[in-house]
DRENMIBA-149468 format. One record per atom (N, C-alpha, C, CB): residue in one letter; atom name; y, x, z. Coordinates in pm, 1 decimal, padded with zeros to 6 digits. Glycine has a CB too. Example, Ala and Ser with C-alpha at 12.3 -4.5 7.8 and 13.67 -1.06 7.14 Angstrom:
// DRENMIBA-149468
pt res:a&atom:N&y:-00569.0&x:01319.0&z:00780.0
pt res:a&atom:CA&y:-00450.0&x:01230.0&z:00780.0
pt res:a&atom:C&y:-00330.0&x:01320.0&z:00780.0
pt res:a&atom:CB&y:-00447.3&x:01130.8&z:00904.6
pt res:s&atom:N&y:-00225.0&x:01285.0&z:00708.0
pt res:s&atom:CA&y:-00106.0&x:01367.0&z:00714.0
pt res:s&atom:C&y:00003.0&x:01290.0&z:00787.0
pt res:s&atom:CB&y:-00059.8&x:01408.4&z:00572.5
// end
This chain:
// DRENMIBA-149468
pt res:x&atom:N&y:-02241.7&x:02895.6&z:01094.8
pt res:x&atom:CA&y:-02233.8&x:03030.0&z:01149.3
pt res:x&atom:C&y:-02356.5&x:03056.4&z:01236.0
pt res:x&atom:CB&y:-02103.5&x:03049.1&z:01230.7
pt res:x&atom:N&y:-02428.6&x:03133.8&z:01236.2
pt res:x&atom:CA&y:-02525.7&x:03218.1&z:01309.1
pt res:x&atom:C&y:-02472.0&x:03285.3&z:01445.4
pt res:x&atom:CB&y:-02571.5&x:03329.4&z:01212.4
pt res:x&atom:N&y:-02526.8&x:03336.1&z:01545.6
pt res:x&atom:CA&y:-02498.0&x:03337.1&z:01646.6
pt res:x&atom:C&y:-02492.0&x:03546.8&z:01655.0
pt res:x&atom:CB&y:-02608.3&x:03226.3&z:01734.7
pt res:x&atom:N&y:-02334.7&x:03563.3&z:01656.1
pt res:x&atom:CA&y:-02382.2&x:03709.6&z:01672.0
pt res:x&atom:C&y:-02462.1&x:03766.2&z:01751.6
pt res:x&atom:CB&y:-02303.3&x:03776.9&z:01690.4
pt res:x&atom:N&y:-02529.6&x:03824.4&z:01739.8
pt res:x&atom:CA&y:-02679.6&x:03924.9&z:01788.2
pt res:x&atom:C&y:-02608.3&x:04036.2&z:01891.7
pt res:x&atom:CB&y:-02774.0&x:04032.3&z:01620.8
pt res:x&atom:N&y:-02513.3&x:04139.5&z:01883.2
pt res:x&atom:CA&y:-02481.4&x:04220.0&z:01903.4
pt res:x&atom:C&y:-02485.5&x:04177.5&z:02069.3
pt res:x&atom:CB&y:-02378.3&x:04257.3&z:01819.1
pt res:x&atom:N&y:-02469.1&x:04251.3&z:02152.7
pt res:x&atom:CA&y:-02422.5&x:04290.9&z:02309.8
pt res:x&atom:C&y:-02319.5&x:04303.9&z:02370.2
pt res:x&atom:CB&y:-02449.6&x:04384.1&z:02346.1
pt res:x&atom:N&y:-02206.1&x:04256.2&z:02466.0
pt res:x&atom:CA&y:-02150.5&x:04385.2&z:02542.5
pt res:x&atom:C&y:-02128.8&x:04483.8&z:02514.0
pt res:x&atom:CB&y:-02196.0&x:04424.0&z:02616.9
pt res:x&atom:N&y:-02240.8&x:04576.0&z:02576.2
pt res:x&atom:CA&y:-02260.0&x:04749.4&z:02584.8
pt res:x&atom:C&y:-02254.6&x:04781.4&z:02376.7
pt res:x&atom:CB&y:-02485.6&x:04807.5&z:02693.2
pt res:x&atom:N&y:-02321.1&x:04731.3&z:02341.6
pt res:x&atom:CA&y:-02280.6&x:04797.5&z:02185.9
pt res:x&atom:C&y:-02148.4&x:04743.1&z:02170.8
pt res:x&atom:CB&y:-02384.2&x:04748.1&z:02041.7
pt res:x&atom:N&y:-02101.5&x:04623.6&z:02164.0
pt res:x&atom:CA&y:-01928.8&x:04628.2&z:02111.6
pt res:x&atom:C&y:-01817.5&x:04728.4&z:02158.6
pt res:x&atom:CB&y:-01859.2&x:04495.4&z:02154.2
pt res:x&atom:N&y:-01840.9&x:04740.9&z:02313.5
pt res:x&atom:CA&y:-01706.5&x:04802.4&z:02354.9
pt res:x&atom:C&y:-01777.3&x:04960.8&z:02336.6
pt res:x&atom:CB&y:-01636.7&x:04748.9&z:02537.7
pt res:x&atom:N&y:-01928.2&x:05018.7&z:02311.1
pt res:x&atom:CA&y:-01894.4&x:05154.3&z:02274.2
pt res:x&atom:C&y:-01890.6&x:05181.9&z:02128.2
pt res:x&atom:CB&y:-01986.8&x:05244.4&z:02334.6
pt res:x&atom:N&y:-01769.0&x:05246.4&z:02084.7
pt res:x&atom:CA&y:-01739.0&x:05288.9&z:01918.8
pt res:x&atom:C&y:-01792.5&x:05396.8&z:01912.8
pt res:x&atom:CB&y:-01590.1&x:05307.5&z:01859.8
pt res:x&atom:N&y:-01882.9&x:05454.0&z:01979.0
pt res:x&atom:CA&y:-02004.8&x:05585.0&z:01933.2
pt res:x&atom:C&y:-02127.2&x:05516.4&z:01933.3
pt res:x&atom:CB&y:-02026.1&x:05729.2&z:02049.2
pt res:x&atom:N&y:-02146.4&x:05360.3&z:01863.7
pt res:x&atom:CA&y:-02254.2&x:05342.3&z:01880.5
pt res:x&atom:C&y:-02350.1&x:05373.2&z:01760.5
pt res:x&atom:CB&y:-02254.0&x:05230.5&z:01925.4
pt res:x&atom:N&y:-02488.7&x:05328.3&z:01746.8
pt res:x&atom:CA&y:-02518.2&x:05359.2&z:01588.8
pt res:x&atom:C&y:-02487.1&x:05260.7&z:01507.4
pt res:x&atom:CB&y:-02657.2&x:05387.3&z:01554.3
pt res:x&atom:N&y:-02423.8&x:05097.1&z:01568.9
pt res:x&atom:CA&y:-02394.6&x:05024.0&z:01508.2
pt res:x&atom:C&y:-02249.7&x:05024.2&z:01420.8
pt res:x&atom:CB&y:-02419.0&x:04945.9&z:01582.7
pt res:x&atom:N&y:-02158.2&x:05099.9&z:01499.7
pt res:x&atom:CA&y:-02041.3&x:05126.4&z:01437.4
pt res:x&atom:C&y:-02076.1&x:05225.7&z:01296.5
pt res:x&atom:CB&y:-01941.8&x:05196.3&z:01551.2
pt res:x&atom:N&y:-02135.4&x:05357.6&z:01387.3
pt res:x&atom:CA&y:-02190.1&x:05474.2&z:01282.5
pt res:x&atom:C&y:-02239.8&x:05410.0&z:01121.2
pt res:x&atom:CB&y:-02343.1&x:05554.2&z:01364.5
pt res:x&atom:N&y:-02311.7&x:05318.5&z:01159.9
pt res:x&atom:CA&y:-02371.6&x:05267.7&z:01016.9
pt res:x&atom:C&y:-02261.9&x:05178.0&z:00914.6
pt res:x&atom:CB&y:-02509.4&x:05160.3&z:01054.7
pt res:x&atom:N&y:-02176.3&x:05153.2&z:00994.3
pt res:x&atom:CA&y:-02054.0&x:05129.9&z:00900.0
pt res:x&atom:C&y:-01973.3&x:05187.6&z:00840.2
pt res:x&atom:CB&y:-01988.3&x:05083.7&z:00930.8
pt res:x&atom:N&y:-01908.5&x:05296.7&z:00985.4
pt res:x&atom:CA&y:-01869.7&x:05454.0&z:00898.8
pt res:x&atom:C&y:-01939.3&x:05476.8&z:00799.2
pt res:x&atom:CB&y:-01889.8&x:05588.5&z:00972.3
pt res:x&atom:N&y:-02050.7&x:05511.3&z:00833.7
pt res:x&atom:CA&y:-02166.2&x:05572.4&z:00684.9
pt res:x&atom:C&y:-02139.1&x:05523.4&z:00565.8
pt res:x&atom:CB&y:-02331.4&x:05530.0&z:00688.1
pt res:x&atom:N&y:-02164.8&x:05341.5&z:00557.5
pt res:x&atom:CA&y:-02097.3&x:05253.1&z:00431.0
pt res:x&atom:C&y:-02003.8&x:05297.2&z:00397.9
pt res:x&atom:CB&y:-02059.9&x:05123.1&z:00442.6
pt res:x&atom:N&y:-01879.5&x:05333.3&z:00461.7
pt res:x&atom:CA&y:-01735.1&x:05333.2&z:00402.1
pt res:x&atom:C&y:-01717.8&x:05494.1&z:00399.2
pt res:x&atom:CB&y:-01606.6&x:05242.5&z:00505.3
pt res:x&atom:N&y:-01776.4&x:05604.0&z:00398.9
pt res:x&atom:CA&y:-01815.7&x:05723.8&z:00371.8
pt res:x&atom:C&y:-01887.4&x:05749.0&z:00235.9
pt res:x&atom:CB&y:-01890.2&x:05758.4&z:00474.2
pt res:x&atom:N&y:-01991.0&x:05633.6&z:00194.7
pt res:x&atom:CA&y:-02033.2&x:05632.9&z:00088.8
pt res:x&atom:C&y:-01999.7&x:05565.7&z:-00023.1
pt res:x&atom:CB&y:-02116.3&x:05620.5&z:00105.9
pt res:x&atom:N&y:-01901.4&x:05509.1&z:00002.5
pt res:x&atom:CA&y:-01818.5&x:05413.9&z:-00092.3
pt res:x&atom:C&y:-01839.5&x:05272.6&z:-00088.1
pt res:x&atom:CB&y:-01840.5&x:05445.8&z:-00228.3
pt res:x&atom:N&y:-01901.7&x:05254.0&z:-00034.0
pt res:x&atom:CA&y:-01943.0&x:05090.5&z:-00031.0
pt res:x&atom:C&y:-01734.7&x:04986.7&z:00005.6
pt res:x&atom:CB&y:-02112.3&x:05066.2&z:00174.4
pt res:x&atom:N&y:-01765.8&x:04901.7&z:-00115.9
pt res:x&atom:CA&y:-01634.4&x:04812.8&z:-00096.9
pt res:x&atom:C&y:-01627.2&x:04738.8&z:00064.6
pt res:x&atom:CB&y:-01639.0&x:04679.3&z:-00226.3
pt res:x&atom:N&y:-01514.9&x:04676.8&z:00129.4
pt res:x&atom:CA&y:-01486.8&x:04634.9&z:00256.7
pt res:x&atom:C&y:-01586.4&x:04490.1&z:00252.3
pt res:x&atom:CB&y:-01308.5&x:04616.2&z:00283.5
pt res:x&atom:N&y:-01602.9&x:04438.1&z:00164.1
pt res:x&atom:CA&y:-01695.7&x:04295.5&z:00149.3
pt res:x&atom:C&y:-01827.3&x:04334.9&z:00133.2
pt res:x&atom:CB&y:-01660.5&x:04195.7&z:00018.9
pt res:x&atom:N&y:-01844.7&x:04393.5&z:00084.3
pt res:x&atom:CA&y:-01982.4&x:04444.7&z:00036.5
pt res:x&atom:C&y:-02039.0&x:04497.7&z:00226.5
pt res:x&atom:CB&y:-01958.4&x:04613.3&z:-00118.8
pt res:x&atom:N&y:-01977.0&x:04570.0&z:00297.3
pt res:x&atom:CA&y:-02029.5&x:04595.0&z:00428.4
pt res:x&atom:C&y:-01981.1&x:04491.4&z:00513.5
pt res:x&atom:CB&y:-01993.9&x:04728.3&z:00481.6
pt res:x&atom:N&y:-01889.3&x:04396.0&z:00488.5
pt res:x&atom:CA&y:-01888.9&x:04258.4&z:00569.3
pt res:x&atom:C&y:-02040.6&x:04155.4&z:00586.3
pt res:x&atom:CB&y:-01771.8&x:04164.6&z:00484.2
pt res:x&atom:N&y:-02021.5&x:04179.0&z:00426.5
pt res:x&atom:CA&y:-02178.1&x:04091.3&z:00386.6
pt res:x&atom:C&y:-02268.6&x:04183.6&z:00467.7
pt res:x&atom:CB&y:-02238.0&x:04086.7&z:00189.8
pt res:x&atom:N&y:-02312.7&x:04289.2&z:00473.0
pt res:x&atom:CA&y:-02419.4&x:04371.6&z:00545.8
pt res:x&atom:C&y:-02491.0&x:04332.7&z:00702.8
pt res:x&atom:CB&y:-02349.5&x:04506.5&z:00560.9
pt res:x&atom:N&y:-02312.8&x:04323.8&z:00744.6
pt res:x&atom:CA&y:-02266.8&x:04283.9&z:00901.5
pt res:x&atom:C&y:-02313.4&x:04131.2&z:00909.6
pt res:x&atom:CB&y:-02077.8&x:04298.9&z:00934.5
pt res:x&atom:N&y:-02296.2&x:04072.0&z:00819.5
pt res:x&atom:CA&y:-02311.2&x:03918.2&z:00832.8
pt res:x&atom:C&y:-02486.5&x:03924.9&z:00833.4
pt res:x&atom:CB&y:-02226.0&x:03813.6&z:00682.2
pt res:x&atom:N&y:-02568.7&x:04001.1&z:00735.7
pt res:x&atom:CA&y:-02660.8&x:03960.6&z:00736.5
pt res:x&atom:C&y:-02776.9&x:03990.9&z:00866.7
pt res:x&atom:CB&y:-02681.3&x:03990.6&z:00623.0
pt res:x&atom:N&y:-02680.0&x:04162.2&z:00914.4
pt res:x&atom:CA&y:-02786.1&x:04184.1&z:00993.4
pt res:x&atom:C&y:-02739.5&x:04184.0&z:01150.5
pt res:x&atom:CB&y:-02851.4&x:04315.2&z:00947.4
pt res:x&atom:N&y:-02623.7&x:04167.9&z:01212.4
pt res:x&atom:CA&y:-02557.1&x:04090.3&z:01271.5
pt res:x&atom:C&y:-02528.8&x:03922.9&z:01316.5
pt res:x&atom:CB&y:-02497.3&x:04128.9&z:01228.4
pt res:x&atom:N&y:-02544.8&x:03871.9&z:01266.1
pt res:x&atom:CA&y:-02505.4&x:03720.9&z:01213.0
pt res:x&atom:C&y:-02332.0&x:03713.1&z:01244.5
pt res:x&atom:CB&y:-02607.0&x:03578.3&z:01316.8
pt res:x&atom:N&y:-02328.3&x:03552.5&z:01300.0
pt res:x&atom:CA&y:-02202.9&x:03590.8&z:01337.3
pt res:x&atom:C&y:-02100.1&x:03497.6&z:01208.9
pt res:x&atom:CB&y:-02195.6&x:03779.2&z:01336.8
pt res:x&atom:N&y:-01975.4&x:03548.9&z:01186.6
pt res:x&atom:CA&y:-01899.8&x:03451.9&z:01072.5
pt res:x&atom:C&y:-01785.4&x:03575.9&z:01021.1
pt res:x&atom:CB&y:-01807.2&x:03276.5&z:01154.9
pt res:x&atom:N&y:-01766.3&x:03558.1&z:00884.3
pt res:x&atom:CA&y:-01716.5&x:03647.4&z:00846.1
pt res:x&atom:C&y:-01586.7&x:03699.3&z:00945.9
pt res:x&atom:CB&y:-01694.9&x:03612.2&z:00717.9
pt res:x&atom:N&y:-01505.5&x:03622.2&z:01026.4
pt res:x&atom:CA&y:-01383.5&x:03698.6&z:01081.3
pt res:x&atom:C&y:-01445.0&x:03732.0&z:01170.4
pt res:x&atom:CB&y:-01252.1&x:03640.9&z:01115.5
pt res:x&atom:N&y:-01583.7&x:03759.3&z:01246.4
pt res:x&atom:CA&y:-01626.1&x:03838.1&z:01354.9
pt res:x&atom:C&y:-01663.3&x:03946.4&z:01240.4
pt res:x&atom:CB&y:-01751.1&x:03772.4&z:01468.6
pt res:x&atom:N&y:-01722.4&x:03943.0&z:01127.4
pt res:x&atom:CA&y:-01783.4&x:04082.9&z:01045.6
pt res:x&atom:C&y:-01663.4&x:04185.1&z:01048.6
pt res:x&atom:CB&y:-01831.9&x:04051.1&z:00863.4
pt res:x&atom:N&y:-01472.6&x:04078.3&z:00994.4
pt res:x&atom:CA&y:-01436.1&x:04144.6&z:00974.0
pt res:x&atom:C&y:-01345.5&x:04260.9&z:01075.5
pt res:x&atom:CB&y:-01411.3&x:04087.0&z:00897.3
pt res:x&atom:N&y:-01345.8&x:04153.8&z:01202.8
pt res:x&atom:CA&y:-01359.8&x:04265.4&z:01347.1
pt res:x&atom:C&y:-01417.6&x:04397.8&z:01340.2
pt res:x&atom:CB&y:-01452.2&x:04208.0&z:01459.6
pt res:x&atom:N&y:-01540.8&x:04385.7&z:01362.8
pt res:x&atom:CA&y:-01631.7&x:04453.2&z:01401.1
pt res:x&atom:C&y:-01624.1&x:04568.5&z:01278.2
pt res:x&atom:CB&y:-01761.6&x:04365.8&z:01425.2
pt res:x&atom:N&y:-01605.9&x:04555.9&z:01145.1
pt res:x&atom:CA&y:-01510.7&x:04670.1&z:01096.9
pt res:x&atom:C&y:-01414.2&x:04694.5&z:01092.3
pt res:x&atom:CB&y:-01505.0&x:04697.3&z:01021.4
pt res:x&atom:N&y:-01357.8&x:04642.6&z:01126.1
pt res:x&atom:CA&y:-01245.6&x:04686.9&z:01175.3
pt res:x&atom:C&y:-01245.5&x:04794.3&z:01332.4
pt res:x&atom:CB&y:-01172.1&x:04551.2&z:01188.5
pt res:x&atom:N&y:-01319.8&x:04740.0&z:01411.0
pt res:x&atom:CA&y:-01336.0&x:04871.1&z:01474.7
pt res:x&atom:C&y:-01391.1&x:04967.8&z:01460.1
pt res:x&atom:CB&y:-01362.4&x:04871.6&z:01551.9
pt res:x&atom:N&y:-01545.7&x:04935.9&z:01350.5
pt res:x&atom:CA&y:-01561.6&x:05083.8&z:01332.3
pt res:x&atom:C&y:-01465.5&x:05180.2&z:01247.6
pt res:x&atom:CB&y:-01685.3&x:05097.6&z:01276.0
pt res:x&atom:N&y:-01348.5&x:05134.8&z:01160.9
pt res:x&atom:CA&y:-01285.7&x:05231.5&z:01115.9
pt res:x&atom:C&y:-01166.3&x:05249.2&z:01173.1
pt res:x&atom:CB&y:-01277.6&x:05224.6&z:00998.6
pt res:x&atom:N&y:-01151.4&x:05181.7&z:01276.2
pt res:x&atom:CA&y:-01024.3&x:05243.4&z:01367.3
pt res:x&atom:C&y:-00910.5&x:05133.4&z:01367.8
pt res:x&atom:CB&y:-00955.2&x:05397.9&z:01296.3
pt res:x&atom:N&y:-00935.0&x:05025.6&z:01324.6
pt res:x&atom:CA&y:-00792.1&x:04974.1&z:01308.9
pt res:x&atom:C&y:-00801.4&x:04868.9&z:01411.8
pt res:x&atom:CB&y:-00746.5&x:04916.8&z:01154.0
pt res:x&atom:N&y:-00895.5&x:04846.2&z:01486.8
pt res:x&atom:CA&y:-00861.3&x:04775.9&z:01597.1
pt res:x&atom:C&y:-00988.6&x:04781.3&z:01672.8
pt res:x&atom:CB&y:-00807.4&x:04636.2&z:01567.8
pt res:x&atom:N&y:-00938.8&x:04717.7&z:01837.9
pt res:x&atom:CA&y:-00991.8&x:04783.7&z:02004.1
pt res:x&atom:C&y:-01111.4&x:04657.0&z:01967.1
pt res:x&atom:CB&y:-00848.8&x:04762.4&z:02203.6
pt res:x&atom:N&y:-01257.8&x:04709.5&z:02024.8
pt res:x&atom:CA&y:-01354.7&x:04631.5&z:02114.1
pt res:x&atom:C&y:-01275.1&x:04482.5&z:02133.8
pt res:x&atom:CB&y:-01384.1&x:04720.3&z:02274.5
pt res:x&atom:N&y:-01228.4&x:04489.0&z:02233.1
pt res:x&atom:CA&y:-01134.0&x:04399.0&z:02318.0
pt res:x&atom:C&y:-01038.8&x:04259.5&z:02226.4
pt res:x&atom:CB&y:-01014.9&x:04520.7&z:02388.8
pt res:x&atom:N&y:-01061.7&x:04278.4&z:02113.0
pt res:x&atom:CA&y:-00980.8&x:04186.0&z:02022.0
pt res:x&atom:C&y:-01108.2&x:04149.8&z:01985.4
pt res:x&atom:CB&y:-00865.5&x:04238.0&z:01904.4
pt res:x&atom:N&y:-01227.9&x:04151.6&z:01925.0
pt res:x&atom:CA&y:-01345.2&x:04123.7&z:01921.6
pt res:x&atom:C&y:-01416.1&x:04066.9&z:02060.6
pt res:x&atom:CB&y:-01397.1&x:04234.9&z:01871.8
pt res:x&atom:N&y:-01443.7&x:04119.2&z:02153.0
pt res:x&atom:CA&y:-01466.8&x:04024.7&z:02239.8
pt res:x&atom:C&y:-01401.8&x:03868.4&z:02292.2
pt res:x&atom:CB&y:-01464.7&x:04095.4&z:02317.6
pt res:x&atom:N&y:-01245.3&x:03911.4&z:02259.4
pt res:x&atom:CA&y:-01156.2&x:03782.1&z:02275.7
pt res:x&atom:C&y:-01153.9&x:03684.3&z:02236.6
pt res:x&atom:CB&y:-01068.2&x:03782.1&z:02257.1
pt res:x&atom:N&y:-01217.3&x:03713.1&z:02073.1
pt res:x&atom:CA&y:-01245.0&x:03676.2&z:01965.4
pt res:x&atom:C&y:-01391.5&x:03557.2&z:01974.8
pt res:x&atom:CB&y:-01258.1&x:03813.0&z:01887.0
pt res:x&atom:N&y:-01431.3&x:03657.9&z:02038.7
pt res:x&atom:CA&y:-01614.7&x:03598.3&z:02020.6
pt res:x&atom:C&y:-01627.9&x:03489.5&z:02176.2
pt res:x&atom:CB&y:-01777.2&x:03790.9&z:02038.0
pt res:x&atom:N&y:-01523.8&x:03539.8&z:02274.3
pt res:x&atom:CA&y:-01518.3&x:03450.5&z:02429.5
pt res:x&atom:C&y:-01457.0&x:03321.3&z:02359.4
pt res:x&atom:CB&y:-01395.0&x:03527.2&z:02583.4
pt res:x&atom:N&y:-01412.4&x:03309.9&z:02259.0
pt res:x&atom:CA&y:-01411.0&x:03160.4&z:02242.5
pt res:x&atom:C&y:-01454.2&x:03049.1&z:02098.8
pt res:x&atom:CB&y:-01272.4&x:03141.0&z:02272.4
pt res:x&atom:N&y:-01600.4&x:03159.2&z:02083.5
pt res:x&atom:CA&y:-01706.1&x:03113.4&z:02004.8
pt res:x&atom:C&y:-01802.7&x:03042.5&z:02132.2
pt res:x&atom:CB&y:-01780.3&x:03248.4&z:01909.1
pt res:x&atom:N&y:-01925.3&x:03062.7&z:02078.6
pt res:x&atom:CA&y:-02041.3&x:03031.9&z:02151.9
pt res:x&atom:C&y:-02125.1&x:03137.9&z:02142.3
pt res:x&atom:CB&y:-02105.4&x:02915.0&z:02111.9
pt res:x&atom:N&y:-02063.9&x:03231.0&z:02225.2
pt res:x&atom:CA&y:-02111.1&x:03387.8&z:02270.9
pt res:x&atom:C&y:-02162.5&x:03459.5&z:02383.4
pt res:x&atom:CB&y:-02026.4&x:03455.3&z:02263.4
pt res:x&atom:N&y:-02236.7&x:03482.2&z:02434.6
pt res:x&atom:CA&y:-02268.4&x:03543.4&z:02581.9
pt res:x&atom:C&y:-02215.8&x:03673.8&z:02576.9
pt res:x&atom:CB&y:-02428.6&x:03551.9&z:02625.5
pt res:x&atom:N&y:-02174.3&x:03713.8&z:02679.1
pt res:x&atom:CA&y:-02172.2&x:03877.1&z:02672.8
pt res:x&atom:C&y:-02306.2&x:03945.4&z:02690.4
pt res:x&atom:CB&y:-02079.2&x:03937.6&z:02788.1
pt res:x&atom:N&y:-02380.9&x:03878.3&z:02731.8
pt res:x&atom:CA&y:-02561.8&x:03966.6&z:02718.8
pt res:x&atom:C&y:-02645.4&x:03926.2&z:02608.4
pt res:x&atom:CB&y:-02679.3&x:03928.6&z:02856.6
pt res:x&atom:N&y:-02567.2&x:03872.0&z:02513.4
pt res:x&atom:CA&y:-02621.8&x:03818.3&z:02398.1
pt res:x&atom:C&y:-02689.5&x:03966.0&z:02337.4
pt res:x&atom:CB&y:-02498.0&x:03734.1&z:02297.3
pt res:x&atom:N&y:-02786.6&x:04009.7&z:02294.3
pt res:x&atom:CA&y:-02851.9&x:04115.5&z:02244.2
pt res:x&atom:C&y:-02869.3&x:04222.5&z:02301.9
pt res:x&atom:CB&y:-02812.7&x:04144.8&z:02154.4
pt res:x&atom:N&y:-02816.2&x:04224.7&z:02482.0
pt res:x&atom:CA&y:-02875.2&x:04287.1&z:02505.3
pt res:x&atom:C&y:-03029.2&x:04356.6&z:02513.0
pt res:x&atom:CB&y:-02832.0&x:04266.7&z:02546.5
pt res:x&atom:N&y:-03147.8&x:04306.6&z:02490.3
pt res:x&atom:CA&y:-03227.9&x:04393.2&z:02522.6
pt res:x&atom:C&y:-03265.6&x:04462.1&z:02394.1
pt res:x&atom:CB&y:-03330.8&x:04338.1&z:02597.4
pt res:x&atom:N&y:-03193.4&x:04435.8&z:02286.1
pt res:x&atom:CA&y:-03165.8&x:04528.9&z:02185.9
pt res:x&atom:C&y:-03126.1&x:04677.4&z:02216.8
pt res:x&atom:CB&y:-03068.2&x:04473.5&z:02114.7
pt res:x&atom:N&y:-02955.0&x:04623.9&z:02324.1
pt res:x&atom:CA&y:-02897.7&x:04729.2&z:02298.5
pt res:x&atom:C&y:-02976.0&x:04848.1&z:02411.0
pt res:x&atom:CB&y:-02736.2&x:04698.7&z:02310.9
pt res:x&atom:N&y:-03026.2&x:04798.2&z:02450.9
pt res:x&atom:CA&y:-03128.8&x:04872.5&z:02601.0
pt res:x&atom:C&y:-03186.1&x:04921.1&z:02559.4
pt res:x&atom:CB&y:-03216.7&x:04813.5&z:02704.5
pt res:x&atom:N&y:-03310.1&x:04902.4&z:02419.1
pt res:x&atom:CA&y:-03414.8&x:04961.5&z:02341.5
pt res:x&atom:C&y:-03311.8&x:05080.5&z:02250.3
pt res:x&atom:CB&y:-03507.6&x:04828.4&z:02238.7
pt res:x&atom:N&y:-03206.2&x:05065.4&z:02237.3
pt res:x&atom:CA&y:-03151.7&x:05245.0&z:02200.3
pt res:x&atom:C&y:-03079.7&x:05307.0&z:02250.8
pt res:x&atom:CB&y:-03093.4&x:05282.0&z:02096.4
pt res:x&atom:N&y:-03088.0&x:05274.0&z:02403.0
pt res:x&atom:CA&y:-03015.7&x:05382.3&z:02501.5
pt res:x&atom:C&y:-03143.1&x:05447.3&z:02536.0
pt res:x&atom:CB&y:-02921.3&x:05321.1&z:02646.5
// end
């Protein structure tokens, strides 16, 4: 497993462009694996964090089950931040 990239500040906000770009996938038809794999590649991370993290962008579950999730990986909570700083 690769080390998810993502932040804090991008997980717990669901108006981010990171969520958005998943909406978009599943707006355009893209299958639920097909944007797991996406998440995996440009994310890192392991598929049951991919499948979190869509899972929140389409509503079926909180930030907060994903962070819970990732607090007992090998995760920082400032892990990508100065990513998420470069698109605020």
């Amino acid at each position: 497993m690769t080390i998810f990239s993502l932040g804090r500040k991008a997980i717990i906000n669901e108006s981010s462009m990171e969520y958005d770009w998943i909406r978009r996938q599943v707006e355009e038809g893209f299958e639920k694996a097909e944007i797991i794999n996406s998440i995996l590649r440009c994310y890192g991370g392991d598929e049951e964090i991919a499948a979190l993290f869509y899972s929140i962008a389409v509503g079926d579950s909180s930030p907060g089950v994903l962070l819970t999730h990732l607090s007992l990986c090998d995760w920082s909570p400032l892990q990508g931040e100065h990513m998420d700083s470069m698109g605020s």
